[in-house]
N, C-alpha and C positions, 0 to 999 in steps of 0.2 A: 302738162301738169308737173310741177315741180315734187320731187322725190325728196324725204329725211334721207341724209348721206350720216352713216356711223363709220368714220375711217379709224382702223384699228392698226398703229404704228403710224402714225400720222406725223409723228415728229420726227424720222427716218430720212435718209437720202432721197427715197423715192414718195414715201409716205406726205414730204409736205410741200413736192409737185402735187399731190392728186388733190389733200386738201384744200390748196391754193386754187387748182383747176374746179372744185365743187363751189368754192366759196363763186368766184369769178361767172361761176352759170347761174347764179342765186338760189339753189341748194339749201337750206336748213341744213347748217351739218355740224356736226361735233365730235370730236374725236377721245380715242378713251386712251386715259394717259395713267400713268402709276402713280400713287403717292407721291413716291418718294423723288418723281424724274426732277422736278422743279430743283429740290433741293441739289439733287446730287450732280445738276450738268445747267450751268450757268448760261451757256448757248442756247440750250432745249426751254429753258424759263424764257427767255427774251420773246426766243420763238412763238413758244402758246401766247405770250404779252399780246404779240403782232396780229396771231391769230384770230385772239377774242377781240381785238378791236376790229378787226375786219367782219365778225359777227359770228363766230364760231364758238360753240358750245364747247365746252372740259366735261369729260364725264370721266370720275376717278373711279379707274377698278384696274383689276390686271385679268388679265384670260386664263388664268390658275386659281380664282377665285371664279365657281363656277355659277353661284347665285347673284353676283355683284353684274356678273357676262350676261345675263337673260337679262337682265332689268335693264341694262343698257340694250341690246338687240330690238325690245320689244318696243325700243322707240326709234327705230329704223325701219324707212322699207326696203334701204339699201345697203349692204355691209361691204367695205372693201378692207382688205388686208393688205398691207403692206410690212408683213411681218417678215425679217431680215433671215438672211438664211446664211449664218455663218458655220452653221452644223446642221446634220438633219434630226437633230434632235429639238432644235430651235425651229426647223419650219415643221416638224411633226407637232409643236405645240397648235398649229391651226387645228389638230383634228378636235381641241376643244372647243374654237369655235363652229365648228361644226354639229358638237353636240347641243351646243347651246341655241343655235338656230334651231335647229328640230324642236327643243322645247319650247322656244320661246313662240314659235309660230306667227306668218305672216310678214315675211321676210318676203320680199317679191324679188328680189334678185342678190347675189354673192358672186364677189367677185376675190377668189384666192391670190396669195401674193406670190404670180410669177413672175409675167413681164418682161422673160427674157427667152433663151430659146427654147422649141417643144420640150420639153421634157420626155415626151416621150420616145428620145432620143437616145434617154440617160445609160440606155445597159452598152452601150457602144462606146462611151467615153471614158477618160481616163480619169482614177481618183487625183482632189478630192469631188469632181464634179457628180461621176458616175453614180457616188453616195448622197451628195443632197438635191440633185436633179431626180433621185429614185426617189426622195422622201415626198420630195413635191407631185410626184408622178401618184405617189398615195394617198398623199393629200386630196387630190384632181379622181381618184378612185372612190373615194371614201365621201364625196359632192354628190357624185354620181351615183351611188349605191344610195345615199340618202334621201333624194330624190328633188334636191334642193333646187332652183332654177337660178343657173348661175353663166357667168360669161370668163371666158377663161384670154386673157391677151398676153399673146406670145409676139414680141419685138424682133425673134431674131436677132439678123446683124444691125439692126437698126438701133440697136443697145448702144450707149454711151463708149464704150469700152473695145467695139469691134468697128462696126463701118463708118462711125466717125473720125474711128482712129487709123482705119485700113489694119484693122488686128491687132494692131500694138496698145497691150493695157499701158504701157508708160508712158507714151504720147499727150502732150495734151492737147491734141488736136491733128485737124486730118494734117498729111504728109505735102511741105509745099515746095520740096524738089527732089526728096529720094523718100522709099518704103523699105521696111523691114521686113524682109525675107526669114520664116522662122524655120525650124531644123536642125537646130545644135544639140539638142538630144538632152537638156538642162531644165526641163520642166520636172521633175520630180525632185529637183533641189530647190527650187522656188519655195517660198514662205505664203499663205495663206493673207491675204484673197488672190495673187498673181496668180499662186498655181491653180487655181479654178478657173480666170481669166485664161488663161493657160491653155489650160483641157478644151476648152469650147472651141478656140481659136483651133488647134489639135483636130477636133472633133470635123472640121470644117474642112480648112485648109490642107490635112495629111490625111486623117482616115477618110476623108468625103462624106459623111453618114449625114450631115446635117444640111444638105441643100435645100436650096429652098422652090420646093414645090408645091406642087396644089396641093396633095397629098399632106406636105408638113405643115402647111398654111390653114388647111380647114380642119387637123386632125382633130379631136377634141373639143371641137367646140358645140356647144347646145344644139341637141338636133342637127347634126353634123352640116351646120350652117355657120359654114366662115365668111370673113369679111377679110379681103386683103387691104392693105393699109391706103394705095390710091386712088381703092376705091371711096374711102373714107375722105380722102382730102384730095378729089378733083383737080381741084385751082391750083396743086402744090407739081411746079414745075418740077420734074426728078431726073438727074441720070444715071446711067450705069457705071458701076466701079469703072468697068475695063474706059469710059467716057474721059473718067476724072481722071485717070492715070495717065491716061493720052495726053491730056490737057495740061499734063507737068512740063515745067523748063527742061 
């Protein structure tokens, strides 16, 4: 049975892979966009253009208006956020949709915007990550205190930015005859997003903290029922880093 999908930042980096992904499963889905996006980012208007001709619903409100968020929710049975995390004050704004779910009731599943590594990771790392991987980590607190039933997906190095890249955020693309070896001790002069990209990479490859085990794979998820990603896609032939490196000129 097909779900109402409400993607909330839908018009985002990541926000309109998922929208594209709900439309593509034949999902009912609509996404809640601000007033004023259309006008103020010429890109983001073409985008919703592309959108509603593919069948996508516009539902105008922002999640700081907290009557305009219920009446939008209460025609979801599915919320996903994709709400951008440039500060932790920006993904602290999910804890509104959080309230809003509780009222509006009947939400059968929420899914907050992580999508990258556990957060519950965050007090190990180095700022500015330590601070908005915490705030998310409140966000993921504040689901759970709620009692909301929600699916939490954590990518890892499977992120755009790490094992695509073999670590390097300035790559674009994996490495096809030498890797960047990090350790020059320059990440705290980096400019924001590198120095978060930064930190995780840090997080991983110099403190260790962020390996990937069952442990980080199932942590946090509903009913502490993980699902590792091969198990999700079988057919998808995979190898290991140490594979691909071998496999260099």
């Amino acid at each position: 049975m097909l779900s109402s999908i409400l993607v909330i930042g839908g018009t985002g980096m990541i926000g309109q892979h998922l929208v594209t992904a709900s439309l593509d499963a034949g999902h009912p889905t609509a996404i809640l966009v601000r007033p004023a996006t259309a006008d103020a980012d010429a890109d983001k208007a073409k985008l919703m253009e592309a959108f509603e001709s593919c069948g996508a619903s516009l539902v105008y409100g922002d999640i700081n208006e907290h009557e305009g968020l219920v009446a939008a929710i209460k025609q979801a049975d599915v919320v996903i956020s994709a709400v951008g995390h440039s500060s932790p004050e920006e993904v602290e704004s999910q804890l509104k949709i959080v309230a809003a779910i509780q009222e509006a009731g009947g939400v059968q599943r929420f899914l907050p915007s992580e999508y990258g590594c556990d957060v519950e990771l965050a007090k190990q790392m180095l700022e500015p990550a330590r601070s908005i991987l915490g705030a998310k980590l409140r966000v993921r607190e504040a689901v759970r205190a709620a009692g909301i039933p929600h699916t939490i997906i954590s990518s890892n190095w499977s992120q755009g930015f790490l094992l695509p890249r073999a670590g390097n955020p300035e790559a674009n693309g994996p490495p096809d005859n030498s890797v960047t070896i990090f350790g020059d001790g320059k990440l705290q002069e980096s400019q924001f997003p590198l120095n978060f990209q930064l930190a995780v990479v840090h997080a991983t490859l110099v403190a260790g903290e962020a390996k990937l085990t069952a442990k980080t794979t199932t942590n946090g998820a509903s009913s502490s029922k993980g699902v590792e990603a091969t198990e999700l896609y079988p057919d998808m032939n995979c190898m290991t880093v140490e594979q691909y490196l071998d496999s260099l000129p």
